[in-house]
C-alpha positions in Angstrom: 13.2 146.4 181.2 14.3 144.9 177.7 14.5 145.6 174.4 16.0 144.6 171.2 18.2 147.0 168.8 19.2 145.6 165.5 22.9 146.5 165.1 23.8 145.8 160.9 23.3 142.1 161.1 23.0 141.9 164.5 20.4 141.9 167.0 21.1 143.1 170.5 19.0 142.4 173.2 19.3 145.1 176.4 17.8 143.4 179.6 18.7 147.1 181.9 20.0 146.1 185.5 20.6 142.6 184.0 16.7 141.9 184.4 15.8 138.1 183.8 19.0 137.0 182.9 21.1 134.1 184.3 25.1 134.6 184.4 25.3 131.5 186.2 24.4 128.1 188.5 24.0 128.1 191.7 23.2 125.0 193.9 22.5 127.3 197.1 19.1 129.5 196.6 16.1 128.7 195.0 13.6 131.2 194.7 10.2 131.3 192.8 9.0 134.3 192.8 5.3 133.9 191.2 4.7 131.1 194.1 6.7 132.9 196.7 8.8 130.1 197.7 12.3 130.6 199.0 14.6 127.4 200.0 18.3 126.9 201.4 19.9 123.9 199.6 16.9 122.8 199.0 15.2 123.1 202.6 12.2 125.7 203.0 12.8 129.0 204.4 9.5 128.0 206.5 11.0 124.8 208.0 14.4 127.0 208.7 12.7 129.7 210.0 10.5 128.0 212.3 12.7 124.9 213.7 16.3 125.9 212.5 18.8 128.3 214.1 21.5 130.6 213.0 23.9 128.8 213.5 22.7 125.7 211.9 21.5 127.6 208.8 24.8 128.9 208.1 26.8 125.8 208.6 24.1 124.4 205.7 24.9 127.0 203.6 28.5 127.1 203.8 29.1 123.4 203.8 25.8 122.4 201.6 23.9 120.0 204.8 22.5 119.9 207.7 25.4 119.1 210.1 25.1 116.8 213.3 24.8 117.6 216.6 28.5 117.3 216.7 29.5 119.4 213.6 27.2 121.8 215.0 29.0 121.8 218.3 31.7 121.8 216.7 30.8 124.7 214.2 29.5 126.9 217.4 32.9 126.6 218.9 34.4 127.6 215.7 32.2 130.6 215.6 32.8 131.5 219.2 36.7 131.3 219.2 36.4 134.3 216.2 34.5 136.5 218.8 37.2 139.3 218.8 38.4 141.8 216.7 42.7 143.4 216.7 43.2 146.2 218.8 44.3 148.0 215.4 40.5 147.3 214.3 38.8 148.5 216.9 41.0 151.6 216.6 40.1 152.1 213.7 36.5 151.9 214.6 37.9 155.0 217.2 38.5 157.1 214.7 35.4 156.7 212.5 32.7 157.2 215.6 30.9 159.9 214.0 30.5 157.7 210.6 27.5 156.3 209.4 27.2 152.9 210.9 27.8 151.5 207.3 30.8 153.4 206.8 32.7 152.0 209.6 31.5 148.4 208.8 32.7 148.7 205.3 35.9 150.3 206.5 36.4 147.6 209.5 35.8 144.9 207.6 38.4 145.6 204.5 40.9 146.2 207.4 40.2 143.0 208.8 41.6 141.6 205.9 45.2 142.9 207.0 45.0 140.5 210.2 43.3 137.4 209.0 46.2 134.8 208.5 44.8 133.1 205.4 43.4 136.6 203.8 45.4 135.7 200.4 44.4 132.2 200.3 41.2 131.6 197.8 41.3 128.2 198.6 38.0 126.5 199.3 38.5 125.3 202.7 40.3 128.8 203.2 37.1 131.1 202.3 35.2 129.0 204.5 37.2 129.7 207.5 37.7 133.5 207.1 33.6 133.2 206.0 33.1 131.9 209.7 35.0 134.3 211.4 33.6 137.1 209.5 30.3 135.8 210.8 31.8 136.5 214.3 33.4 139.8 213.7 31.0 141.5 211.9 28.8 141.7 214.6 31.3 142.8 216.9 32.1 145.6 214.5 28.4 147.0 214.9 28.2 146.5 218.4 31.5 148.1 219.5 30.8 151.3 217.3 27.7 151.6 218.9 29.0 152.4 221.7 32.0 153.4 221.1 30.3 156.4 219.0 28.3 157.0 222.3 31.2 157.5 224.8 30.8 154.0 226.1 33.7 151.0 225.8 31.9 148.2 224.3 30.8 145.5 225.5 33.0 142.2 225.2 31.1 139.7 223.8 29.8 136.4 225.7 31.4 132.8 225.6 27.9 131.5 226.3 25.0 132.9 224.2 24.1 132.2 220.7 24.8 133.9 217.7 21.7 136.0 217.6 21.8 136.8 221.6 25.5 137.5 221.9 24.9 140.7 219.1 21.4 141.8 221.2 24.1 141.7 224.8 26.7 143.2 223.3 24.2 146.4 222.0 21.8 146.4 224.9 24.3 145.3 227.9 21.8 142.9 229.0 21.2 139.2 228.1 17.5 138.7 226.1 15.0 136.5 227.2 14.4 133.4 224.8 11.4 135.0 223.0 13.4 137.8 222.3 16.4 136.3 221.6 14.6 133.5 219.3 13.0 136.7 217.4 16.3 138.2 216.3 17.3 134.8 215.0 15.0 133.9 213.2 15.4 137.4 211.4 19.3 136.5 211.1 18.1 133.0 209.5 15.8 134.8 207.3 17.9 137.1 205.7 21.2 134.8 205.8 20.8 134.4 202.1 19.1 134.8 198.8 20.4 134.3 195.7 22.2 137.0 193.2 20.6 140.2 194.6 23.0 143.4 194.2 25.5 142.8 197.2 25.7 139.1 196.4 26.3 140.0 192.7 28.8 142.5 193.7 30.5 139.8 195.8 30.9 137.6 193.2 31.9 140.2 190.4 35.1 141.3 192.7 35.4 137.3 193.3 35.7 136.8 189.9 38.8 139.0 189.6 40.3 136.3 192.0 40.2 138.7 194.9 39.8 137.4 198.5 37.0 137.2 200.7 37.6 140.3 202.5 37.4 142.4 199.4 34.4 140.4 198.0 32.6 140.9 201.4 33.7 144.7 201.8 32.3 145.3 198.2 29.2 143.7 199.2 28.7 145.9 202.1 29.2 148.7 199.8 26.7 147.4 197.7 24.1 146.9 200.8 24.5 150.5 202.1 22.3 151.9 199.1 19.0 152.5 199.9 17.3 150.7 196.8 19.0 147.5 198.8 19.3 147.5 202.1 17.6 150.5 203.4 14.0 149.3 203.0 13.3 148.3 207.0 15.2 151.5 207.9 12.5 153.3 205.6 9.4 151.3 206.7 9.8 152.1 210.3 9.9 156.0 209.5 7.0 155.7 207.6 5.1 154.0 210.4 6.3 156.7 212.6 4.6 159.1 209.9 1.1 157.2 209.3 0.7 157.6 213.3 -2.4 155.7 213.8 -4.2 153.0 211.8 -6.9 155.3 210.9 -4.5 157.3 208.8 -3.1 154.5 206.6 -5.5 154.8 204.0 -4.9 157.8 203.5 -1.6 157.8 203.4 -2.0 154.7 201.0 -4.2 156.6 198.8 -1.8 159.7 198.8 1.4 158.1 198.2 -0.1 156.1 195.3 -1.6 159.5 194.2 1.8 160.9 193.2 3.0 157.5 192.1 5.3 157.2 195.5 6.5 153.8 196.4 5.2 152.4 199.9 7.7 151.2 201.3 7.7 147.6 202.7 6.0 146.5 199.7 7.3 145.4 196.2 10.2 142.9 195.6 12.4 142.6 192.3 12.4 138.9 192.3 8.7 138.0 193.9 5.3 138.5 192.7 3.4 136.9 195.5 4.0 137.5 199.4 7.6 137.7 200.2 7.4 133.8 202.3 9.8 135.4 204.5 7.5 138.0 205.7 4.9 136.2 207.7 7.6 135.0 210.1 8.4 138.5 211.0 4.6 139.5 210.9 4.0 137.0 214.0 7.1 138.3 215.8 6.4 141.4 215.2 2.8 140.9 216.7 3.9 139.3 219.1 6.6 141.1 220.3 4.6 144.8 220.2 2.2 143.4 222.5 4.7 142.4 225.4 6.1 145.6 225.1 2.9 147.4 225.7 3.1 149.1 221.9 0.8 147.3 219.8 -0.2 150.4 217.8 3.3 149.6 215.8 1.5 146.0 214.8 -1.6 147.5 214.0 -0.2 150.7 212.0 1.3 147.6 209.4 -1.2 145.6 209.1 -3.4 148.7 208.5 -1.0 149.3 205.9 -1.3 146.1 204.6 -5.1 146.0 204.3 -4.5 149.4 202.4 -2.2 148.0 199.7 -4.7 145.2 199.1 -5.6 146.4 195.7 -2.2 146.7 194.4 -1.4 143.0 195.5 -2.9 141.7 192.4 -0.1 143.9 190.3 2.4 141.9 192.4 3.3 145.0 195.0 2.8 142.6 198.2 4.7 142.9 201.6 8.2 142.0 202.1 10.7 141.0 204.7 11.6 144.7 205.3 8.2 145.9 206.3 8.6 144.0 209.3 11.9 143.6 210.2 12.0 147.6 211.3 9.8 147.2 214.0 11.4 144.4 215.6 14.7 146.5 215.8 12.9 149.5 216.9 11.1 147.9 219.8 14.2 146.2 221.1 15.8 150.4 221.1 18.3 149.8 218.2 18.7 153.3 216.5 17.9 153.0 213.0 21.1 153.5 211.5 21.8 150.3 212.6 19.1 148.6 210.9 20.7 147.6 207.8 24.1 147.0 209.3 22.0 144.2 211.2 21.0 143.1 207.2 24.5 142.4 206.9 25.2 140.6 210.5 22.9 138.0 209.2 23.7 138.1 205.9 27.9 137.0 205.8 27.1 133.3 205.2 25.4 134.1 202.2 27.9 136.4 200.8 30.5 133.9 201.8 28.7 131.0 200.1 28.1 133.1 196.8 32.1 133.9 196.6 32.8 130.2 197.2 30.7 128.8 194.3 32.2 132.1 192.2 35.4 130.7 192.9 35.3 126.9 192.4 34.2 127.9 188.8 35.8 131.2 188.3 35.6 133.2 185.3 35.5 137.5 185.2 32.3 138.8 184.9 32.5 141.1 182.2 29.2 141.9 181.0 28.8 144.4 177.7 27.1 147.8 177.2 25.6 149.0 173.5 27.6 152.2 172.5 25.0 154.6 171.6 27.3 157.9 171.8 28.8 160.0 169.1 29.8 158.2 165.7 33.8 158.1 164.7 34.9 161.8 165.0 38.3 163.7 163.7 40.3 164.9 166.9 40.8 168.9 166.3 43.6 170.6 168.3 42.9 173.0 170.8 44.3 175.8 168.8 41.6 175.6 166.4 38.1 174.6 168.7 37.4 178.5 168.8 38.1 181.1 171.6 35.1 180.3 173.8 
């Protein structure tokens, strides 16, 4: 929403929640959202997504290529030396059991920062070290608390599965399959970055201050945990729980809309057209309901889908989130973990975002138009009247 307000010789123009306006460049994200087309340094979500990997995506987006199969062997080690978390941390994660998943990440994470060697050190080579073992940790942190809030000890992580497949062992005790596994990594690949959305922008305002990573990254998963951000697959999969059946999703469509109620899966700030990262869940998601004998969860979405047809022409289409619930659902992940599982993928991004805030810092200080009381004289309390 903007408008313009002519201030004396002045005109002021308001763009609320910073709507169309660029503070910056960025040579990581490109998004267009009329086309739908998302790319990482310059590389198609679609081409990631389909023959990419985590790991490989976030060693583009922290260093700015592709890396070779060395680098890449090299950047796996890297990522699985940082599988472990201080004794203090994991205490900590103790005595926050009964916390909202969220809660104890933010928490863990900002008391990480107390441990890590370089946590002071905002040089580049610096951030991209602590970025990586963040990558690691974070994960850990969500899995431990999982069980750890569930009488359980948790599970210590593997030396021999990927990024994607480690996080579903250490939450399920078991090793995936390589359907299952490839699922959960393409959704970590998929949501591994994009652009300045509110946690990224919160990352690099408390960057900007020349605080360190940890602070930018504990911000940002202070930023995710509101449900306007983060909490959209968390959302979706209650409301598919709600519809019930595709036979009722028209209705439900129809009644929502009725009252002017958002549906939720559907809608983006930044795109118009089909979020291009949702057809890459939308197969998993088919796919992945069948072999589990539960394709009603499929056919409830796309029944949704078909529903919100009309509205797709006022640019409410699907997005990532619609899907992305399902998959965690039907692999048994409670759904307070669903957007703690947003943030497992999303570290290289937020780490990417503070480096580029860094090697051209300067304090975000945006303005706000006064519109309060005009110049007043201060009266002393003796003489404001008895009541």
């Amino acid at each position: 929403m903007s408008d313009s307000i002519a201030t004396g010789d002045e005109k002021i123009s308001i763009n609320r929640g910073l709507k169309g306006v660029y503070f910056d460049r960025s040579a990581t994200t490109f998004i267009d959202g009329r086309a739908g087309e998302l790319r990482y340094r310059g590389y198609s979500i679609h081409d990631l997504a389909a023959q990419s990997n985590f790991e490989e995506t976030a060693y583009l987006l922290i260093h700015g290529e592709l890396p070779t199969k060395a680098q890449l062997s090299a950047f796996d080690v890297e990522l699985k030396a940082a599988r472990m978390l201080p004794d203090a941390v994991t205490d900590i994660i103790r005595s926050l059991k009964d916390a909202h998943p969220m809660e104890v990440l933010r928490t863990a994470v900002s008391a990480l920062g107390a441990f890590d060697p370089q946590a002071n050190d905002n040089s580049a080579q610096a951030v991209r070290d602590k970025g990586v073992r963040l990558t690691s940790q974070v994960p850990l942190i969500v899995a431990s608390h999982h069980h750890i809030r569930s009488g359980r000890d948790p599970i210590p992580p593997s030396d021999s599965l990927s990024h994607a497949a480690n996080f579903l062992y250490m939450i399920t005790g078991q090793a995936p399959d390589i359907e299952t596994a490839r699922l959960m990594d393409v959704d970590m690949v998929l949501h591994a970055e994009h652009g300045s959305n509110a946690s990224s922008f919160t990352a690099r305002v408390v960057a900007g201050t020349e605080a360190n990573l940890h602070a930018a990254i504990t911000a940002a998963i202070a930023a995710l945990s509101g449900p306007a951000h983060g909490g959209a697959a968390e959302n979706v999969m209650r409301m598919a729980q709600e519809v019930g059946s595709p036979e009722n999703a028209a209705a439900y469509v129809k009644a929502k809309r009725g009252n002017r109620e958002p549906v939720m899966g559907f809608g983006h700030r930044v795109y118009r057209a089909e979020d291009p990262r949702a057809r890459h869940m939308r197969d998993g998601v088919e796919k992945l309901s069948r072999a589990m004998g539960q394709p009603h969860w499929y056919e409830i979405l796309q029944a949704l889908v078909e529903a919100m047809k009309p509205y797709a022409r006022h640019g409410v289409n699907v997005n990532v989130d619609f899907y992305a619930g399902v998959v965690y659902y039907l692999h048994g992940i409670p759904e307070d973990l669903f957007v703690p599982i947003f943030a497992i993928g999303r570290v290289p991004g937020w780490t990417v975002q503070v480096l580029e805030q860094m090697q051209n810092n300067i304090l975000i200080r945006p303005l706000t138009l006064y519109n309060g009381p005009q110049r007043r004289d201060y009266v002393p309390i003796g003489e404001r009247g008895e009541n």
